[in-house]
DOFIGU-477078 format. One line per field, with one value per residue (C-alpha): x, y, z; residue number from 1; residue in one letter. Coordinates in steps of 0.02 Angstrom, whole numbers, plus 32768, in hexadecimal, padded with zeros to 4 digits. Example, Ala and Ser with C-alpha at 12.3 -4.5 7.8 and 13.67 -1.06 7.14 Angstrom:
REM DOFIGU-477078
c1	[8267	82AC]
c2	[7F1F	7FCB]
c3	[8186	8165]
num	[1	2]
residu	[a	s]
This chain:
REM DOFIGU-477078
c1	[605F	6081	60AC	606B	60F2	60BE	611D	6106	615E	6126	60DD	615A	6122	60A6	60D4	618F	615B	6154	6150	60EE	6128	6353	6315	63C3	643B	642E	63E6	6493	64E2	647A	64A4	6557	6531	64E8	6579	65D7	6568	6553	65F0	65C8	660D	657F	64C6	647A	64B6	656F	65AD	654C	65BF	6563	64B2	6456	6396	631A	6268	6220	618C	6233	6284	6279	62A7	6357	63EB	6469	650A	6597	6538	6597	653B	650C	64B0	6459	641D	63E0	63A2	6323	62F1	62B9	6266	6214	61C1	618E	6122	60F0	602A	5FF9	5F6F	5F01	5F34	5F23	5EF4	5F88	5FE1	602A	6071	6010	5FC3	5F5D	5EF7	5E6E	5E52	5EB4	5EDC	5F40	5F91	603E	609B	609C	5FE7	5FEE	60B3	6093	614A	617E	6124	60A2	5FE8	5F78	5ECD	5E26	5DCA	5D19	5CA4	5C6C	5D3B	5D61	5E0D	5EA6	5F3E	5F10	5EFB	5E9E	5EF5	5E9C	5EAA	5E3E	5E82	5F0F	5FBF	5FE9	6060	60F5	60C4	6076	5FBC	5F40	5EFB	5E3A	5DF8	5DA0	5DF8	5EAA	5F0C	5EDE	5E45	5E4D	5DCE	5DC5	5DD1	5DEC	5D99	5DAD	5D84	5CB1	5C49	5BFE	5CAC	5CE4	5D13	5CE1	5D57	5D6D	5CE5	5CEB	5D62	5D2B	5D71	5D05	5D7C	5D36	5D84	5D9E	5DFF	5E87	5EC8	5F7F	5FC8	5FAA	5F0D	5F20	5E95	5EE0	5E51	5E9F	5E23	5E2A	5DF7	5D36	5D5C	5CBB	5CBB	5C31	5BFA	5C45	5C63	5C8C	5C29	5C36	5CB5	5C7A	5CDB	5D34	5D9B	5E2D	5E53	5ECE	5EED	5F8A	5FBB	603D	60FD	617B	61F0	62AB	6328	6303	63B1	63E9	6383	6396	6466	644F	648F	6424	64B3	6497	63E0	63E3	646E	63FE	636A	63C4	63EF	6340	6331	639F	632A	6291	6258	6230	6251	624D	6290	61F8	6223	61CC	61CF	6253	6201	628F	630B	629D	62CB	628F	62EA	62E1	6260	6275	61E7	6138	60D3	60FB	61A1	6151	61BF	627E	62BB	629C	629D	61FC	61AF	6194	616B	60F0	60A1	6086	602A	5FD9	5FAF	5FA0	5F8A	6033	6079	6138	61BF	6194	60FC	60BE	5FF5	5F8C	5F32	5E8E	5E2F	5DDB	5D2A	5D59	5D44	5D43	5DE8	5E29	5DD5	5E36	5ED6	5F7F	5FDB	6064	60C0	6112	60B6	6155	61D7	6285	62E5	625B	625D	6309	6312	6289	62F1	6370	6322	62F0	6381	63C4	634D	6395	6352	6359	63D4	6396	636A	6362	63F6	6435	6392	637D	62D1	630D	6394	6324	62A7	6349	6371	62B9	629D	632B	62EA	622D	62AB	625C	631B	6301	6293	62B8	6379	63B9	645E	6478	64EF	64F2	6562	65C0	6536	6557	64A6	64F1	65A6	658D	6520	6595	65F0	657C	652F	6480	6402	6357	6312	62CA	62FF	62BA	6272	61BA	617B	60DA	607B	5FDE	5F2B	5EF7	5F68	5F49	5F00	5EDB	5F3E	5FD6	6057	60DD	6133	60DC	6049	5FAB	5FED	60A6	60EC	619B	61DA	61AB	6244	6239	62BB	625D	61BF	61C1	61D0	6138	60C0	6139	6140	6096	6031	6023	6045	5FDC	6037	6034	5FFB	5F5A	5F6B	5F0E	5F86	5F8C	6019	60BF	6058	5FBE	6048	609B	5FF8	5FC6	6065	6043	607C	613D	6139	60AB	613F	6186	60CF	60A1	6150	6114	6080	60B0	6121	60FE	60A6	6152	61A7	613B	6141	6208	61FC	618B	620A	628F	6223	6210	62BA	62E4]
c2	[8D8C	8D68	8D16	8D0E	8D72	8D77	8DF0	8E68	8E93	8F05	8FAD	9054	90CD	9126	91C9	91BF	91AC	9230	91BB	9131	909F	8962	87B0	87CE	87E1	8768	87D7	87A9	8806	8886	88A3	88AC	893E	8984	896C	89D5	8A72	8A6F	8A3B	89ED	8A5F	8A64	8A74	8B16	8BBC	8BB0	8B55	8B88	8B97	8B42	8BBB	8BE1	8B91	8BDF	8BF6	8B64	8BEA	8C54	8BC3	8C1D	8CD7	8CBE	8D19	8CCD	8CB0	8D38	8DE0	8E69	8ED8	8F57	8EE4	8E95	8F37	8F56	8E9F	8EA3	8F50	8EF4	8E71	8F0E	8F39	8E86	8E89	8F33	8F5C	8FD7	9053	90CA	9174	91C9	9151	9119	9082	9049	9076	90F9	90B0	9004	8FDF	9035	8F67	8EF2	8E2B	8E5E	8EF6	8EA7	8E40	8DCD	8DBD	8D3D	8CFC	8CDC	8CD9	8CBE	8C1C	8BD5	8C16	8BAF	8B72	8B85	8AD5	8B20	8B74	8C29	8C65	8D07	8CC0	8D1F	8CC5	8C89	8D06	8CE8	8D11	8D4D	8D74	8D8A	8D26	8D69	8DB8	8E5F	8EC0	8E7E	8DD5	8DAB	8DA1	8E0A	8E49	8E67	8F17	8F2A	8EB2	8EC1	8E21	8DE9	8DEF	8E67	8E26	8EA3	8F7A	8FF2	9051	90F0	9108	90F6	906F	90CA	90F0	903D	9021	8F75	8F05	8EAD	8E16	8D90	8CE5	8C41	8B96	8AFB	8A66	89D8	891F	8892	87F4	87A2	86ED	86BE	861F	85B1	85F5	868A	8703	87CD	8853	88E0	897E	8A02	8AC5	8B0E	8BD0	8C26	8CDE	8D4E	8E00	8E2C	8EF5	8F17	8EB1	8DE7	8D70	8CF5	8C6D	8CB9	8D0D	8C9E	8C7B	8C24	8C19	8C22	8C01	8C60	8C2E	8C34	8CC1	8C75	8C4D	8CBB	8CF3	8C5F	8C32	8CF4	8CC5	8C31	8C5B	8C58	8BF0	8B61	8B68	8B56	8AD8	8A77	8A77	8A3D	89B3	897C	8981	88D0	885D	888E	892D	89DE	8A54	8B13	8BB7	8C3D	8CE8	8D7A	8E40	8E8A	8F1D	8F67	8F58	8F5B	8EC8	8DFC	8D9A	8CEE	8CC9	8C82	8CA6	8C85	8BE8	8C0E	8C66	8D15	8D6B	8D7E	8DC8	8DEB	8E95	8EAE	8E10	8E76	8F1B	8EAC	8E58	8F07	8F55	8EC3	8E6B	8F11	8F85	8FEA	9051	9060	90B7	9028	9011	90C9	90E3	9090	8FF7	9025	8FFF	9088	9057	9058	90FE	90DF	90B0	9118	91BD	917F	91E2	917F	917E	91B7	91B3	912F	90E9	9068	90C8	90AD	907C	9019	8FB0	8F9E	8F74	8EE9	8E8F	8E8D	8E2F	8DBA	8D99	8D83	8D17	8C5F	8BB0	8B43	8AA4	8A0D	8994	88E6	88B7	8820	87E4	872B	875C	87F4	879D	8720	87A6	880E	8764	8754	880C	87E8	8727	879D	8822	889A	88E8	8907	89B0	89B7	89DD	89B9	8A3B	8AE5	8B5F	8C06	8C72	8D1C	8D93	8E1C	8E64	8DE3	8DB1	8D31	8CC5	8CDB	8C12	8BC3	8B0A	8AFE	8A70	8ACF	8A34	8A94	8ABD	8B6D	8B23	8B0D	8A62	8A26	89C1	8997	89B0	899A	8A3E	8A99	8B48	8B62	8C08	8C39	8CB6	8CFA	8C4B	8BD8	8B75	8B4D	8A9B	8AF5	8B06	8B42	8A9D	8ADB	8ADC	8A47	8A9D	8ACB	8A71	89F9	8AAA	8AF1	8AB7	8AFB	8B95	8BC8	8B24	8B17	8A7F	8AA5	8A90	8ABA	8B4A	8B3F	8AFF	8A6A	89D3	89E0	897A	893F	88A9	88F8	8974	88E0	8875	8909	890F	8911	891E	8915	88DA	885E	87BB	8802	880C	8761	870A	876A	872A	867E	866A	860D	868C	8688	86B4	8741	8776	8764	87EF	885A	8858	8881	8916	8960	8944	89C2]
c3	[5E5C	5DCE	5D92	5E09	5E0B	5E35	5EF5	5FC6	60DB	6174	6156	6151	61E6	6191	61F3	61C7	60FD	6072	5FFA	5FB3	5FDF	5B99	5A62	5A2C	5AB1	5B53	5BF5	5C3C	5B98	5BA9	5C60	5C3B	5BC5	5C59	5CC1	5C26	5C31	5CEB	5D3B	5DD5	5E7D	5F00	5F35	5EF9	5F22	5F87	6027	60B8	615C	61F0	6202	628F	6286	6217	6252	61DB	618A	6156	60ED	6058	6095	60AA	603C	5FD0	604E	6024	6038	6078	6104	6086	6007	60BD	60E6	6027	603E	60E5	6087	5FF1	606D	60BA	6017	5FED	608F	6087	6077	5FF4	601C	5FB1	5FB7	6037	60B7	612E	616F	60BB	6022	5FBF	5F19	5F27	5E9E	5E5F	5E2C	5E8A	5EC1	5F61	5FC6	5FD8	5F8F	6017	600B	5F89	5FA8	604A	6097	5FE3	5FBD	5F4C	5F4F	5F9B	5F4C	5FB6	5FAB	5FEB	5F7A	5F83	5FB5	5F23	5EE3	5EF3	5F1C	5E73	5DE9	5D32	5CAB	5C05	5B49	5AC3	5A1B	59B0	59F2	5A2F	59FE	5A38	5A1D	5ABC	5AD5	5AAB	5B5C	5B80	5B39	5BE3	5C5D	5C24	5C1A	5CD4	5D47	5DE1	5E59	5EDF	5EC6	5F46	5FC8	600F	60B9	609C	605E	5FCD	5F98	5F6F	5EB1	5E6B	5E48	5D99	5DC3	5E48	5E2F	5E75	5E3C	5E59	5E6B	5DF9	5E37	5DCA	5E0D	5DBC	5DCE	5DBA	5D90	5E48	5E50	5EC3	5EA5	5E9C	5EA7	5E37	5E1E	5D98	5DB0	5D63	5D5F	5D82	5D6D	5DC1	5DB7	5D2D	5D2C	5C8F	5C0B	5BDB	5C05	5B72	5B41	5ABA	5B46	5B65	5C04	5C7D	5D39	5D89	5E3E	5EA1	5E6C	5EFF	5ED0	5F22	5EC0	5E36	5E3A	5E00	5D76	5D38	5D36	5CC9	5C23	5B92	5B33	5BA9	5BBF	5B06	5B1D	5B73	5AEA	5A74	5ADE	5B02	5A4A	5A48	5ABA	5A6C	5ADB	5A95	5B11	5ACA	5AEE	5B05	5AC8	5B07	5B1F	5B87	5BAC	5C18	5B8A	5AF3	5A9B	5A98	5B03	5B50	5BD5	5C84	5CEE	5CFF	5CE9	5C1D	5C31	5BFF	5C62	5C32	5CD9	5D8A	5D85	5D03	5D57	5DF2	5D9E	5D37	5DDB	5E30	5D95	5D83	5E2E	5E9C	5E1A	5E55	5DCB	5DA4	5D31	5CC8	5CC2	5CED	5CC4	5D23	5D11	5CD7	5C2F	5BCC	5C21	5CCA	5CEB	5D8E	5D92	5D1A	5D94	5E26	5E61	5E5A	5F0C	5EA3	5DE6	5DE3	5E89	5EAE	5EA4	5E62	5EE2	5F4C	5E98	5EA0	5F40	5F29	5E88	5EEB	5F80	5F0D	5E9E	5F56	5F71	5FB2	5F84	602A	601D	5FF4	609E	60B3	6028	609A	60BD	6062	6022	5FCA	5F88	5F3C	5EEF	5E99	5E53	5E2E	5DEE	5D7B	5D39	5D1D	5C9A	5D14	5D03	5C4E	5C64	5D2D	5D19	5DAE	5DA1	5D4A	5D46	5D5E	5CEB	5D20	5D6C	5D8F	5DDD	5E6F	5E71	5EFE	5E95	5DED	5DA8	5E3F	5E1D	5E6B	5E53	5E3B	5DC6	5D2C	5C7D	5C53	5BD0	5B91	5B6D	5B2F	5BD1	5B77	5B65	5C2B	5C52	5BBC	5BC8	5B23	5B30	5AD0	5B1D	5AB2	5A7E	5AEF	5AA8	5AF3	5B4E	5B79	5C16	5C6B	5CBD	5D6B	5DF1	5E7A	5EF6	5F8F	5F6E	6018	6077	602A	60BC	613D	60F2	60D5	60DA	6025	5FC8	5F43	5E7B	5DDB	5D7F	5DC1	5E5C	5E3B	5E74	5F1F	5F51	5EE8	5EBC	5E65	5E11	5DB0	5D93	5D39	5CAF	5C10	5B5C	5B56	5C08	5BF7	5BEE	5CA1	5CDC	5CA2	5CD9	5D9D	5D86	5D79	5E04	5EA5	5F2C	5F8A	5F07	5EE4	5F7B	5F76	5EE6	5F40	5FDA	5F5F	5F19	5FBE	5FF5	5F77]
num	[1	2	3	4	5	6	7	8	9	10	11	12	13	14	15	16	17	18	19	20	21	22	23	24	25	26	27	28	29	30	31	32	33	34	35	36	37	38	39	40	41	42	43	44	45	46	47	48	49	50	51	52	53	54	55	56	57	58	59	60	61	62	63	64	65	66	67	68	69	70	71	72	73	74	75	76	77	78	79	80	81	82	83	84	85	86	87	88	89	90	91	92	93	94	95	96	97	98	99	100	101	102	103	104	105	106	107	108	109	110	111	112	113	114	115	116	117	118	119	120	121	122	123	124	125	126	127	128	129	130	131	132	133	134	135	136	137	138	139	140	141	142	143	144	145	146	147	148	149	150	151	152	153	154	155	156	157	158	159	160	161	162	163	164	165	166	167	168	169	170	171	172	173	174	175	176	177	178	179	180	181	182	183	184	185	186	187	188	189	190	191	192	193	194	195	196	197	198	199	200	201	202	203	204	205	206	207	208	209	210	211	212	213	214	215	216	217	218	219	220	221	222	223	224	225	226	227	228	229	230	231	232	233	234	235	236	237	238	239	240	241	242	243	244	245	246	247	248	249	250	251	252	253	254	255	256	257	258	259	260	261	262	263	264	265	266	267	268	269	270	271	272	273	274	275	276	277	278	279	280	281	282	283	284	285	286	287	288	289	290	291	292	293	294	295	296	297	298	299	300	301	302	303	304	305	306	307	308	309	310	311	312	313	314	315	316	317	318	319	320	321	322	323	324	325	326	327	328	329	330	331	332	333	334	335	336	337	338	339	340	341	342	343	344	345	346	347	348	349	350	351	352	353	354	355	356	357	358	359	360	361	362	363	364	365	366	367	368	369	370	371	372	373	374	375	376	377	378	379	380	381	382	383	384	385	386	387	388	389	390	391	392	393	394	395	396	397	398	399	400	401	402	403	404	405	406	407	408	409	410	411	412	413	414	415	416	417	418	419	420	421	422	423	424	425	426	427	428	429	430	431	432	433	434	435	436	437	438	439	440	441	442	443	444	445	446	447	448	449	450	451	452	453	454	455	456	457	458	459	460	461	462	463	464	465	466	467	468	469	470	471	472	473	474	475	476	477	478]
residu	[x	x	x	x	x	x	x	x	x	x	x	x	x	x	x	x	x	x	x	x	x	x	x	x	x	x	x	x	x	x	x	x	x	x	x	x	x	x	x	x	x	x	x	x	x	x	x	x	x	x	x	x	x	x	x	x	x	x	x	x	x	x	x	x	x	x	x	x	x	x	x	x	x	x	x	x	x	x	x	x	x	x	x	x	x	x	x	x	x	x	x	x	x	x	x	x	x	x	x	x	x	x	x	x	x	x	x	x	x	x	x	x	x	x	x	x	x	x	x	x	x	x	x	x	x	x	x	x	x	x	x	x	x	x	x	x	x	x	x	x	x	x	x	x	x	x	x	x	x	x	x	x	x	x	x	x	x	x	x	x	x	x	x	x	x	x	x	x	x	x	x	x	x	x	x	x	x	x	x	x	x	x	x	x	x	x	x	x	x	x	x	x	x	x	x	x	x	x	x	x	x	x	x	x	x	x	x	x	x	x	x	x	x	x	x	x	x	x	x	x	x	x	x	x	x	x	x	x	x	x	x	x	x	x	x	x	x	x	x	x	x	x	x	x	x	x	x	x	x	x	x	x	x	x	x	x	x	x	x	x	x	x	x	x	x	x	x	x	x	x	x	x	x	x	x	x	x	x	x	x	x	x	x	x	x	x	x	x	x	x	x	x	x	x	x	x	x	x	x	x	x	x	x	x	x	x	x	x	x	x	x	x	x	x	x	x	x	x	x	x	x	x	x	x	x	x	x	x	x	x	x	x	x	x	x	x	x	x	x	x	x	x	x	x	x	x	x	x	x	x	x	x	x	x	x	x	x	x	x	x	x	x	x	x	x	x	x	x	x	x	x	x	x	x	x	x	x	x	x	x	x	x	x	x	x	x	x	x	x	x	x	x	x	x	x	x	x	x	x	x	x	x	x	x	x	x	x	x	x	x	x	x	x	x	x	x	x	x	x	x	x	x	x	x	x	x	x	x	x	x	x	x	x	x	x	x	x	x	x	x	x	x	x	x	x	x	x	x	x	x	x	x	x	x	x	x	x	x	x	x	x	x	x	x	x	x	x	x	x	x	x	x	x	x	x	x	x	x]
C-alpha cells in the first residue's frame, strides 16, 4: 500500500469475533571498501538447512530461519491479518472499519502474496494496485508535503457501501493511466518500445484537480525483507554515501517524520524513503490505502468537505487494534527474501561480471549488514545481498515527478532492491517496475535510468544483445 505500503490473509470467523479486526577511487577500490563495511559471510538472511518445496506463488511468504514456535504462531497471525478483508461496520465476514474512501479491503488486495502491483494495459480499468500521490506546493509541517485540502495527500478511488445501492459513498474520483509508447534504439540497432504513464483523473468529488496539484503515481512495493533493511545501521548507510561521494555519485540520506517516536530520523521505505520504519509504514498504508484507523493515526481519513465521510461511524477507535498491528510488523520484519538461483549458471556469471563492468554495483550494493536488532534477534550481525543503498539519488528528468517529499527532490529515488525480482511473475504475475510501474520487464527498468545512473544506462545500452541479455539473466537470478 503504500508505499504502497503499502500491506493485508483469510477472513477471522465473523461469529467467533468481538472485535474489529558508491572519479577518484578505482570501482575495484571502491569495492574493497565495501568488503570493509559489509564483511562478506553469506547470502541474505542465515543458512537455510535443506527445506521442503515452496508452492512457487508463496516465494516471498516465507519467515526468516531461526523462529521459535511462539514467534511462528505470532508469525501466521500476522500473515492472517495481512490477508484479512476489512468490512464496514456492521456488515460481516471481515474486519470492522473499511474506508469510508478506500484503494482496497486488504492488504493483500494490492500485495498480492507480497509482490509488486501490477499495471492494467487496457483503457477504461479504475487504478488501484497503483495509487496517486498528491500535494499542493510548499511543506507541511513536519517538513513533508503539503497534502490536498480536500483529497489529502493520496487519491482514494473507491468509498463504501452499506448493504443498499443508494447507500454507496463516492469515492475520491476515478484513476486511469493511458500508457503512451515511444521506441528507443540502442547501439546495434535493436529497437526497445519503452512507454510512459498519462494519469487521467475522472469524477472528481470534491472540486478541481488542476495542475497546480502535484502529483505522482506509485506502484505496489513487495514488502519481504524489510527486516533487513530496517537492521541496517544508519552509520553504515551513511558510510556508504560518503563513499559514493569518491567516484562521482551523490547518493543522499532522506530525513523524514517519525511519527511513532516524534523525532526526524533517516528514511528507508517507499519509492522516496518517506517512511523511517516498518511499523508506521503499515499504520500509514492502512489510514491511507483502506482508510483503517490506528493508535497512531486515530481520526479518520476524511477532509473537512467530505461530510460524507466524516458522518460515517468508525468500526471501532482505533479500528486496527494494538496487537493485530503488532502482530502484522512482526510478520513482516519476519518477512524472508528468497535466495538467489541460478549462481552457477555461465550466463549469470557473465551478467554479475557484466552488472559490475555497467557500475550498476555502485547504487545496487550487492551486500549489507545488518547491525544488533533487537525487534528480531535471528536477523541481528547477518550479511544479506538485497542490492540497494537506502539512499536517494537523482535518476533524471524521464522519472522525475516533479514532487518533493521531505528530502527527496523532484528526480530522487530510493535505489530500489533487485532481490526477488526474477520471482515476481511466479508470485503474482507481475513483472511490472519502477515507481510507476511503467518498465515492464528488467530491460525497460534500466533503459529508463537516468541522471546519476545515466553512464550505467548508456554502458547497458551499448553492449552486444547477448550480453544484455547476460545482465538481465543475472538480474533475475537474484
Amino acid at each position: 500500500m503504500s508505499n504502497r505500503t503499502e500491506f493485508t490473509a483469510v477472513a477471522h470467523n465473523p461469529s467467533s469475533r468481538h472485535r474489529p479486526a558508491l572519479l577518484a577511487l578505482s570501482l575495484a577500490s571502491f569495492c574493497a571498501l565495501l568488503a570493509l563495511l559489509a564483511p562478506a559471510v553469506s547470502q541474505s538472511q542465515v543458512t537455510r538447512s535443506t527445506p521442503k518445496p515452496i508452492p512457487p506463488n508463496e516465494a516471498y511468504m516465507q519467515p526468516v530461519p531461526g523462529l521459535s514456535h511462539g514467534e511462528l504462531r505470532k508469525f501466521r497471525n500476522g500473515e492472517k491479518q495481512f490477508k484479512a478483508p476489512w468490512v464496514v461496520f456492521p456488515l460481516l465476514g471481515g474486519e470492522w472499519g473499511l474506508g469510508p474512501t478506500f484503494l482496497a479491503n486488504s492488504c493483500v488486495g494490492c500485495h498480492v502474496q507480497a509482490g509488486r502491483g501490477r499495471t492494467f494495459d487496457e483503457p477504461g480499468v479504475i487504478a488501484f494496485q497503483q495509487l496517486l500521490r498528491l500535494s499542493i506546493p510548499g511543506e507541511g509541517p513536519d517538513g513533508g508535503p503539503m497534502p490536498h485540502p480536500n483529497y489529502g495527500d493520496q487519491l482514494q478511488v473507491f468509498g463504501v457501501n452499506v448493504g443498499l445501492k443508494e447507500n454507496l459513498k463516492p469515492g475520491e474520483a476515478e484513476l486511469y493511466i493511458d500508457w503512451v509508447p515511444f521506441p528507443v534504439t540502442l547501439s546495434d540497432g535493436t529497437v526497445v518500445e519503452l512507454r510512459k504513464p498519462s494519469v487521467r483523473l475522472e469524477k472528481p468529488n470534491f472540486g478541481p484537480i488542476d495542475a497546480t496539484v502535484m502529483t505522482s503515481l506509485r506502484n505496489t512495493q513487495v514488502v519481504f525483507g524489510a527486516g533487513y533493511l530496517e537492521a541496517v545501521t544508519e552509520e553504515d548507510i551513511l558510510a556508504l554515501a560518503k563513499m559514493q561521494q569518491t567516484v562521482g555519485l551523490n547518493g543522499r540520506p532522506n530525513y523524514v517524520r517519525d511519527d511513532i517516536n516524534k523525532r526526524t530520523a533517516l528514511g528507508r521505505f517507499g519509492w522516496k524513503a518517506n517512511q523511517p520504519n516498518v511499523k508506521q509504514q503499515i499504520a500509514a498504508a492502512f489510514h491511507g490505502d483502506m482508510g483503517v484507523t490506528s493508535s497512531l493515526y486515530i481520526e479518520e481519513n476524511c477532509p473537512p468537505v467530505q461530510t460524507l465521510c466524516r458522518a460515517m461511524p468508525p468500526g471501532n477507535k482505533p479500528e486496527l487494534l494494538d496487537y493485530s498491528w503488532d502482530e502484522l510488523h512482526f510478520w513482516q520484519l519476519a518477512l524472508d527474501a528468497p535466495a538467489p538461483r541460478n549462481q552457477d549458471n555461465p550466463q549469470v556469471i557473465r551478467g554479475s561480471q557484466l552488472f559490475t563492468q555497467a557500475r550498476c554495483a555502485q547504487c545496487h550494493i550487492p551486500e549489507l549488514r545488518t547491525g544488533e536488532f533487537p525487534a528480531l534477534p535471528q536477523i541481528s550481525k547477518k550479511t544479506f545481498r538485497a542490492y540497494t543503498d537506502l539512499l536517494l539519488h537523482d535518476m533524471g528528468p524521464g522519472l522525475a515527478d516533479g514532487r518533493p517529499d521531505f528530502k527527496a527532490g523532484p528526480r530522487d529515488w530510493r535505489t530500489a532492491p533487485l532481490w526477488g525480482i526474477g520471482l515476481s511473475a511466479q508470485v503474482n504475475g507481475s513483472t511490472n517496475l519502477l515507481h510507476d510501474g511503467r518498465a515492464r520487464n528488467v530491460l525497460e527498468a534500466i533503459l529508463w535510468h537516468g541522471g546519476e545512473a545515466q553512464a550505467s544506462r548508456d554502458l547497458f545500452a551499448g553492449f552486444s544483445k547477448q550480453e544484455r541479455e547476460d545482465l538481465i539473466a543475472f538480474v533475475n537470478s537474484l
